[in-house]
LUMKOL-338433 format. One record per residue (C-alpha): residue number from 1; x, y, z. Coordinates in Angstrom, 1 decimal, padded with zeros to 4 digits, m for minus. Layout:
N
NUM X Y Z
...
END
This chain:
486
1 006.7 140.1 150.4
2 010.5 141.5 149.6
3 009.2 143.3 147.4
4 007.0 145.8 149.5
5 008.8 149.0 150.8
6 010.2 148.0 154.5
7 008.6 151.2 155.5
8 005.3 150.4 154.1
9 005.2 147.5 156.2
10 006.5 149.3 159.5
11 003.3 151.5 159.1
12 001.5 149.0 158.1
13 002.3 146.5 161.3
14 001.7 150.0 163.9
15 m001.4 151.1 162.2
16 m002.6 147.2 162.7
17 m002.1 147.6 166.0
18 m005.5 149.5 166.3
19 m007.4 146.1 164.7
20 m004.7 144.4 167.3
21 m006.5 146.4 170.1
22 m009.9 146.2 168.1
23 m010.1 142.4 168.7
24 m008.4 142.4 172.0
25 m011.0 145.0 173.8
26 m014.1 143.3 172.2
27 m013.0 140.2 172.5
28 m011.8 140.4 176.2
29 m015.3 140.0 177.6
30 m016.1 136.2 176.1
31 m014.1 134.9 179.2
32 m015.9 137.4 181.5
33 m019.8 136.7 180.4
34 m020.4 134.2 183.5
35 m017.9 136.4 185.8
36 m019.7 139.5 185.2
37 m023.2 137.5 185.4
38 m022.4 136.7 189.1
39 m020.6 140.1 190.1
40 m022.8 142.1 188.3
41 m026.4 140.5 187.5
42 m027.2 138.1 190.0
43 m027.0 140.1 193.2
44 m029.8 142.5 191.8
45 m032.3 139.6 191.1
46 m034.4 137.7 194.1
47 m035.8 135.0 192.2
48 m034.2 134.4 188.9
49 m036.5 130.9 188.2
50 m038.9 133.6 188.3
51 m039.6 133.6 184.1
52 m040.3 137.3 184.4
53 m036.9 138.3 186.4
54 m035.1 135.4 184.4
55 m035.4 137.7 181.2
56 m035.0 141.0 183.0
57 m031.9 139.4 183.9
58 m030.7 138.1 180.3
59 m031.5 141.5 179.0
60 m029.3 143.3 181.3
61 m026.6 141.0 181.0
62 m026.8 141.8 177.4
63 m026.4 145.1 177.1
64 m023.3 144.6 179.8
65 m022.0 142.3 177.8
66 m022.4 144.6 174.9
67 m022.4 148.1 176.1
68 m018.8 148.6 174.6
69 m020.9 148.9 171.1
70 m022.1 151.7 172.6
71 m019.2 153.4 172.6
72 m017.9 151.6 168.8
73 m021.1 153.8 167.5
74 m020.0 156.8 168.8
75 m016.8 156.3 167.7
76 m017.8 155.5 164.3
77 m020.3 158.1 164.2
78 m017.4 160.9 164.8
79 m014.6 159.4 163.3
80 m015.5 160.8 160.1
81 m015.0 164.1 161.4
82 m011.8 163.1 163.5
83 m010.4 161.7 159.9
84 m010.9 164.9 158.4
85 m010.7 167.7 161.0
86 m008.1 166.2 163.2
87 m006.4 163.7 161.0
88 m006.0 159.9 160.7
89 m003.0 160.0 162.5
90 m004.0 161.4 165.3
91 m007.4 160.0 165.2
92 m005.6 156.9 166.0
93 m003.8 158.3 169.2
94 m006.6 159.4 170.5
95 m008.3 155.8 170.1
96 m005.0 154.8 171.8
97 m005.5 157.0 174.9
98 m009.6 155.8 175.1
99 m008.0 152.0 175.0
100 m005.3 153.0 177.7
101 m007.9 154.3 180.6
102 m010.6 151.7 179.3
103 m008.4 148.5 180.5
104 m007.2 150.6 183.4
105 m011.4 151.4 184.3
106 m012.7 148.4 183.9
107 m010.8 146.4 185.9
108 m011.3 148.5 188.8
109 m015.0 150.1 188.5
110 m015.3 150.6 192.4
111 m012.0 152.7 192.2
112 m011.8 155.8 193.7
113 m015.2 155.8 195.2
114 m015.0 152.1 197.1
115 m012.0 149.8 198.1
116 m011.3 147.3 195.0
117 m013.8 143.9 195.6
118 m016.4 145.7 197.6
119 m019.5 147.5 196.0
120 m020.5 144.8 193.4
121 m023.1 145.5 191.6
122 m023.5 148.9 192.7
123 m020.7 149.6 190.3
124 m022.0 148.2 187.6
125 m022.6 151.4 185.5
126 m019.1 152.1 186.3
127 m018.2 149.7 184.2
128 m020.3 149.9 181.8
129 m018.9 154.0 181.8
130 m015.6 152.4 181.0
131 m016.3 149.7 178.5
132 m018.0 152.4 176.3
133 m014.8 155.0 176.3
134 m013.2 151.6 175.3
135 m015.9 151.3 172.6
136 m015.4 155.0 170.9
137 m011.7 153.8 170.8
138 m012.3 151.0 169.0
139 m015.0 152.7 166.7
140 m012.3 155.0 166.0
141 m009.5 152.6 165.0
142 m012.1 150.1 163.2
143 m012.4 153.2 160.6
144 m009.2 154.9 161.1
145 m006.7 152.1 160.9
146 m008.1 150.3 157.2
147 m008.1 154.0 156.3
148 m004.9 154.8 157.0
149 m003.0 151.8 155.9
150 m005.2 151.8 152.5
151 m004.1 155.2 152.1
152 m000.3 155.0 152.2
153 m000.6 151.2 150.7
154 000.7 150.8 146.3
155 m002.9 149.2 144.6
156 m001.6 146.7 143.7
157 m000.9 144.9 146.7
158 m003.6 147.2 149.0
159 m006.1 144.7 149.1
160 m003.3 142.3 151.1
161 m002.3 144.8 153.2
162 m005.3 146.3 154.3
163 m006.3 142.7 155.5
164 m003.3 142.4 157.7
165 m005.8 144.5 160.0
166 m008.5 142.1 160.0
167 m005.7 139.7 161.1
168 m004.3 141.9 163.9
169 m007.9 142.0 164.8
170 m008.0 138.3 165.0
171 m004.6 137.7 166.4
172 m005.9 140.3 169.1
173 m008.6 137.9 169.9
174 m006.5 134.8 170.1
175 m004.3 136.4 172.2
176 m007.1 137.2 175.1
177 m008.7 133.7 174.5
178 m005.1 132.6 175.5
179 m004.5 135.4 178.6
180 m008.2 134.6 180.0
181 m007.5 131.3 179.5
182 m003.9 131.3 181.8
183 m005.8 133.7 183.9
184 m008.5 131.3 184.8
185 m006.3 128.8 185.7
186 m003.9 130.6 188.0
187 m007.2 130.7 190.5
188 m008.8 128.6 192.6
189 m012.1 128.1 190.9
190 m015.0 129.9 189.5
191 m015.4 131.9 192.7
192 m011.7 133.5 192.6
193 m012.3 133.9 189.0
194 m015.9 135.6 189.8
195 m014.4 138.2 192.4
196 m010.6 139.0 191.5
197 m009.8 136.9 187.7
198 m012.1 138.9 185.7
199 m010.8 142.2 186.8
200 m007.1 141.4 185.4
201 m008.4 140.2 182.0
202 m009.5 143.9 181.4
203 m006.0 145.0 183.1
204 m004.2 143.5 180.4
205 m005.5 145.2 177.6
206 m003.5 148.2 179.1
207 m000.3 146.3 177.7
208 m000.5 147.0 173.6
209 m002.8 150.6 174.3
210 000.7 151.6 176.1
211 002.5 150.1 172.8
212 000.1 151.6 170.4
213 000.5 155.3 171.7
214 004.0 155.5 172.2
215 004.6 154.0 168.5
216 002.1 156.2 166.8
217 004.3 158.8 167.6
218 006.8 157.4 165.4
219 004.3 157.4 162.0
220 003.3 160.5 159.8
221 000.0 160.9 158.0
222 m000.9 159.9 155.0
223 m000.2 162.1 151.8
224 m004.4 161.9 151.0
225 m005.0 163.7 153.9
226 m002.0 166.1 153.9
227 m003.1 167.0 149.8
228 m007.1 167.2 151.3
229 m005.3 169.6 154.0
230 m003.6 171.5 151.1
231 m000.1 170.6 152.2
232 001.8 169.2 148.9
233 004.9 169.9 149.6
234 003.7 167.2 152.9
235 002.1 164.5 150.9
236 005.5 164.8 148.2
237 007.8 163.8 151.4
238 005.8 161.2 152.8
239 005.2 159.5 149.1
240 009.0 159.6 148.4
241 009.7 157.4 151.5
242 006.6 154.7 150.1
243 006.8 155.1 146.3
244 009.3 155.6 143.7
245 009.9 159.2 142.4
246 007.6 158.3 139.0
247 004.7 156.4 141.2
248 004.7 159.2 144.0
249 004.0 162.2 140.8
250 001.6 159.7 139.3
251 000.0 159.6 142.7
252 m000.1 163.6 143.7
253 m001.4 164.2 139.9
254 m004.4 161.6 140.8
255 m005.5 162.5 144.0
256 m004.9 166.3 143.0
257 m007.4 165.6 140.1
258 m009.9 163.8 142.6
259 m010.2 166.8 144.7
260 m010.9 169.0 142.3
261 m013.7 167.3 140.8
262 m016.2 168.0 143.5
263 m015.3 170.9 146.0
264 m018.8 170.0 147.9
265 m017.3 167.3 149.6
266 m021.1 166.7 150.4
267 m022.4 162.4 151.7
268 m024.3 162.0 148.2
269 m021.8 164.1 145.7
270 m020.7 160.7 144.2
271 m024.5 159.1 144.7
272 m026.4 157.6 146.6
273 m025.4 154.1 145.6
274 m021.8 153.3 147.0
275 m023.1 155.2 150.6
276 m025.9 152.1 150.1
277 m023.5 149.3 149.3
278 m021.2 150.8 152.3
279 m023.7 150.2 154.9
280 m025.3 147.5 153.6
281 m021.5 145.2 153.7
282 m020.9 146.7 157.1
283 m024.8 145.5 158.0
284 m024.3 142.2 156.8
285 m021.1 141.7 158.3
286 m022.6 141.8 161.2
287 m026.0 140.3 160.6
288 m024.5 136.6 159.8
289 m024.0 136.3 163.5
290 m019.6 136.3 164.0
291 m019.8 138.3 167.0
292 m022.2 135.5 168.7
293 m019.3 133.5 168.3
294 m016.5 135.9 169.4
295 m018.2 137.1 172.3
296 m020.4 134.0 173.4
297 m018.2 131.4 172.4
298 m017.3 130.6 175.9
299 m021.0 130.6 176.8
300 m022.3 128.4 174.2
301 m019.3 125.6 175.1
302 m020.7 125.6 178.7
303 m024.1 125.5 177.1
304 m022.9 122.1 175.4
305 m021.9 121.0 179.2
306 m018.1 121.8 178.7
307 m016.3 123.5 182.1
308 m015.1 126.7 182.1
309 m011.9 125.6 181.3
310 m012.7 123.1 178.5
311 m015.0 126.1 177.1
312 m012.1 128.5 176.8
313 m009.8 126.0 175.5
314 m012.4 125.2 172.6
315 m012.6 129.1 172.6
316 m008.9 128.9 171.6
317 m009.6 126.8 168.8
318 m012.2 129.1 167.3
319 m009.9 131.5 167.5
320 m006.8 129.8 165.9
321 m009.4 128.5 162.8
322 m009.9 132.3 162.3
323 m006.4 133.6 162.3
324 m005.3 130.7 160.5
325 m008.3 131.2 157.6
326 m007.7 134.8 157.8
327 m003.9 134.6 156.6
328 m005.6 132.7 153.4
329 m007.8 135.3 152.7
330 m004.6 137.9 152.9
331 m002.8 135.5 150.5
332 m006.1 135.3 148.4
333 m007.5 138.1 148.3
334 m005.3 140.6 145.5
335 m004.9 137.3 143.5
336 m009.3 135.7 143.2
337 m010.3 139.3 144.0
338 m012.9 140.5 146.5
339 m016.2 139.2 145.3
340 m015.5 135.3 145.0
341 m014.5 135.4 148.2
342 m017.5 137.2 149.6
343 m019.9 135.0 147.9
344 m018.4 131.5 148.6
345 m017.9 132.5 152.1
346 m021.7 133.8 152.8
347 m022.7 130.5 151.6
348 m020.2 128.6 153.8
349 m021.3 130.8 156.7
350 m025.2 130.3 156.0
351 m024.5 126.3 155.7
352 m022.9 126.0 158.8
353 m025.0 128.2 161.1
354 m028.1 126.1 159.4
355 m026.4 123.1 160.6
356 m025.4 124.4 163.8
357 m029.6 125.3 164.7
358 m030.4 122.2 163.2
359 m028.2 120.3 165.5
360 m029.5 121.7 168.4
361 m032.8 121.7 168.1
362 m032.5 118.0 166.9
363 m030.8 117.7 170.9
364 m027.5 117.2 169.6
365 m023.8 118.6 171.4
366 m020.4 118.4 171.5
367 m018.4 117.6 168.5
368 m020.9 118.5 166.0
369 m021.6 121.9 166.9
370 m017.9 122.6 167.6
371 m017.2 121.3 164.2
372 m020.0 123.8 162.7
373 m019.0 126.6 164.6
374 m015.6 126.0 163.2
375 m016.4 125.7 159.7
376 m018.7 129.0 159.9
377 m015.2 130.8 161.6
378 m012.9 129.9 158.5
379 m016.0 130.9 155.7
380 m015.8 134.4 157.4
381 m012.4 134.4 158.1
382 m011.5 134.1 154.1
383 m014.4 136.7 153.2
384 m016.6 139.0 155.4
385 m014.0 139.5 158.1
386 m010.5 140.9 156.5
387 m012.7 141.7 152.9
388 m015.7 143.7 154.0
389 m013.1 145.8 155.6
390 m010.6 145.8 152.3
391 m013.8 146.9 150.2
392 m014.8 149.7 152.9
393 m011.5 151.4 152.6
394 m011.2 150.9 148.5
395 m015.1 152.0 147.6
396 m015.8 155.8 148.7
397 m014.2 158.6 146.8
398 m011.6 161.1 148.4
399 m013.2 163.9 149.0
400 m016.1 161.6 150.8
401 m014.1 159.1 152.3
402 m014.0 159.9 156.0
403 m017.8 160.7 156.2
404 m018.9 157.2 153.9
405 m016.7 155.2 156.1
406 m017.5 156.8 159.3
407 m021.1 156.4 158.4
408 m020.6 152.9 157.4
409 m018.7 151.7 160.6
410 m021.2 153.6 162.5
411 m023.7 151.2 161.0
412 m021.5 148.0 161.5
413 m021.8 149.0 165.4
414 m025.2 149.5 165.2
415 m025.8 146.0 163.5
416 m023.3 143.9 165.9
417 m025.2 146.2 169.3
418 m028.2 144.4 167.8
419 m027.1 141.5 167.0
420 m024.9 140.7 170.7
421 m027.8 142.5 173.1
422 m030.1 140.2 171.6
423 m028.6 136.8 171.2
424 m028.8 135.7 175.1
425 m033.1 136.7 175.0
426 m033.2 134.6 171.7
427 m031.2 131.9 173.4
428 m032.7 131.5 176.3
429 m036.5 132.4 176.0
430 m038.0 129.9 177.2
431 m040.7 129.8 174.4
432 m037.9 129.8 172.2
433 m036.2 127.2 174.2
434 m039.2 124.9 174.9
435 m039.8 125.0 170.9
436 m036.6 125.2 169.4
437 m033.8 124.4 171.9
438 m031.4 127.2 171.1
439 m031.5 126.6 167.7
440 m033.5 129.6 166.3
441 m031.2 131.9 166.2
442 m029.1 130.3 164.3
443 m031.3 130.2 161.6
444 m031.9 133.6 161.1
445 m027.9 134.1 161.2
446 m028.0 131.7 158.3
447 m030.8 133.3 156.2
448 m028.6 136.3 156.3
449 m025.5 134.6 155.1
450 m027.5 133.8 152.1
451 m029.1 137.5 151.3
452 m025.3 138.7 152.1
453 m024.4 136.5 149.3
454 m027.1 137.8 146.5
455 m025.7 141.3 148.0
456 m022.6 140.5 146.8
457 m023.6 139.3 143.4
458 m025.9 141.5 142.6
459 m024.5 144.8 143.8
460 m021.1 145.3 144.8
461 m018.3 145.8 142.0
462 m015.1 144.7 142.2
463 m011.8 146.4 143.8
464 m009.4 144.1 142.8
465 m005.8 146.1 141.4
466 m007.9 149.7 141.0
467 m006.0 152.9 142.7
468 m008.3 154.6 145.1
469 m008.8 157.5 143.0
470 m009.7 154.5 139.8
471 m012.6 153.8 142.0
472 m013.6 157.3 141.9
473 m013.8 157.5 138.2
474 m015.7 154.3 138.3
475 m018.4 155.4 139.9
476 m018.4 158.8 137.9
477 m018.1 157.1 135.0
478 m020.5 154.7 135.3
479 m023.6 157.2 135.7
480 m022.9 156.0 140.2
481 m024.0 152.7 139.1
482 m021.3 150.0 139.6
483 m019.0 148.4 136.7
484 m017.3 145.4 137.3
485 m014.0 144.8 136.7
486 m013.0 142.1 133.9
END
């Protein structure tokens, strides 16, 4: 790495901190599921071996469990016009601020209206109020921080730092796993951590959204959006501090040609084809089933008869296998490119979660599963995790960018709402159950990890060591039908 610019990397590392905070807020709620079940869900049910108000029940505590996503739509949805009306920069404060009263919210949903610990369930849109303003912040930074960092980033080594994102992301999630893990043992029991434990899991995320904001003050925006803004002379003193006098004029004369080419700046001026292969990677990013895992995790261990404290120290696990895979796809991924590692880890991810169905509805648990659940983790922790994202931020043309992406991310939301609101009716319908024994959902996570895979082969070009404004020209040139790159 001594050969990047030390102030690349600075901006790089505080732009990161949005994935940081990304992973944190979503993930923060795997080692609340059973807390928020009992605070939340449980006191507005009378007979919950009732079948009927069993899966009224599941439902609800789905879309709790999942509201945030909510909120990651909206912020997708608008982030295209944050990016280009207000700026990635401050795009990215703003999703600071939403992070900041989020943790602050959550923890205390009663407050000011009821003493903290009294009202229960009667609080429980509350809540859910604050977990989506949590979820438009990290809609926001999902788009806005790959954006930024792939914007100020040299080609050649954009693909590795544009990943360092997906591994703030993941590093965010280890972190809580590890924070609701001390948290849940500095109680006595499941019934302290019920009532009072659950509330200072969401309290912590206040810690790096107070970090982020006051460092984003520190960073300027990126020359794209200064030159799309009209400011040269702006874009000229940022690139002197990344690139070298002859790279930075190479630069302005590139992205000054890009935005003249199409003055429209309309979704389809570039074709319809790289808005497809946009959504469709965020889709199937989601549709191979990683945020079962992230956010359920917990769950399923306790599912497998694991205590709550065995189930988030396996939790830990999952998340170490993902950071650890996640630094190899960083270290891979400017060097085998971004395809290979897409495909190989679809299939690895389709295998596992094959095997993982399979093994429960053959009535097997413990070591097995774990083992499959921790293969799946490292295939998307080389591939759809940090590369989907790298691709993303490389594929849309200048002038479109911030709309393609925001409309893509908006999708990804869309996609992992879906996927987490219906995993616990899947899971425990008792049909399902009685035929299956939790292993059908699995299997459709694993059927996607195989179309995800003929996606890749068949559709999506390669990135690999093309400047932003190369991949313009590429789809110009190419009639908007893909090349790939030899």
């Amino acid at each position: 790495m001594s050969r990047l610019n030390p102030y690349v990397v600075l901006l790089t590392v505080i732009a990161t901190l949005g994935g940081l905070l990304f992973g944190y807020d979503t993930a923060v709620i795997n080692g609340a599921v059973d807390s928020l079940r009992a605070y939340f869900i449980v006191p507005r049910f009378a007979d919950l071996t009732n079948a009927a108000q069993a899966n009224d029940a599941n439902s609800l505590l789905g879309f709790v469990v999942s509201s945030a996503l909510i909120g990651c739509i909206l912020g997708g949805l608008v982030g295209g016009w944050v990016s280009t009306h207000i700026g990635r920069k401050r795009g990215l404060i703003i999703a600071a601020v939403l992070f900041l009263v989020s943790a602050l919210g959550a923890s205390a949903p009663e407050f000011p209206f009821a003493p903290i610990g009294h009202g229960g369930p009667g609080y429980m849109w509350n809540f859910v109020f604050y977990r989506i303003l949590g979820g438009i912040g990290v809609g926001l930074a999902s788009m806005l921080s790959p954006m930024y960092i792939a914007e100020i980033a040299p080609p050649k080594v954009r693909g590795n730092l544009v990943a360092w994102n997906q591994f703030a992301i993941i590093f965010g999630m280890l972190v809580i796993y590890f924070v609701n893990f001390g948290i849940s043992k500095a109680g006595s029991g499941d019934v302290w951590l019920n009532s009072i434990g659950w509330r200072y899991m969401f309290l912590s995320g206040a810690i790096p959204a107070g970090l982020f904001l006051i460092l984003l003050l520190l960073v300027p925006e990126t020359p794209r959006y200064l030159m799309l803004k009209g400011n040269e002379a702006g874009a000229r003193a940022v690139l002197a501090k990344l690139v070298t006098a002859e790279d930075g004029e190479k630069e302005i004369s590139e992205i000054r040609a890009s935005l003249s080419e199409h003055h429209s700046g309309r979704m389809l001026s570039f074709g319809g084809l790289v808005i497809f292969i946009g959504v469709m990677l965020s889709i199937f990013q989601q549709f191979v089933g990683i945020n079962v895992v992230l956010y359920y995790a917990t769950d399923i261990f306790r599912g497998m008869g694991s205590t709550t404290n065995a189930s988030l120290l396996q939790t830990i696990i999952v998340g170490a296998v993902n950071l650890t895979f996640t630094v190899v796809a960083i270290v891979t991924v400017d060097r085998f490119g971004r395809r290979p590692l897409q495909i190989i880890g679809a299939l690895v991810m389709a295998v596992s979660m094959i095997a993982l169905g399979t093994e429960f509805w053959l009535g097997g648990k413990g070591m097995m599963a774990l083992a499959c659940m921790l293969v799946y983790t490292a295939g998307f922790a080389v591939s759809w995790g940090p590369v989907t994202w790298v691709l993303l931020s490389e594929i849309f043309p200048n002038q479109i960018r911030g709309k393609a992406m925001a409309l893509a991310v908006a999708a990804q939301w869309i996609a992992n709402y879906l996927v987490s609101w219906t995993f616990p009716i899947l899971d425990r319908n008792p049909y399902l159950v009685g035929h299956f024994k939790h292993g059908f959902a699995y299997w459709i996570y694993g059927v996607m990890g195989i179309l995800a895979a003929l996606f890749m082969a068949k559709m999506v070009p390669e990135t690999k060591g093309r400047s932003l404004e190369q991949m313009e020209a590429l789809w110009l040139g190419a009639g908007k039908r893909p090349v790939q790159a030899k």
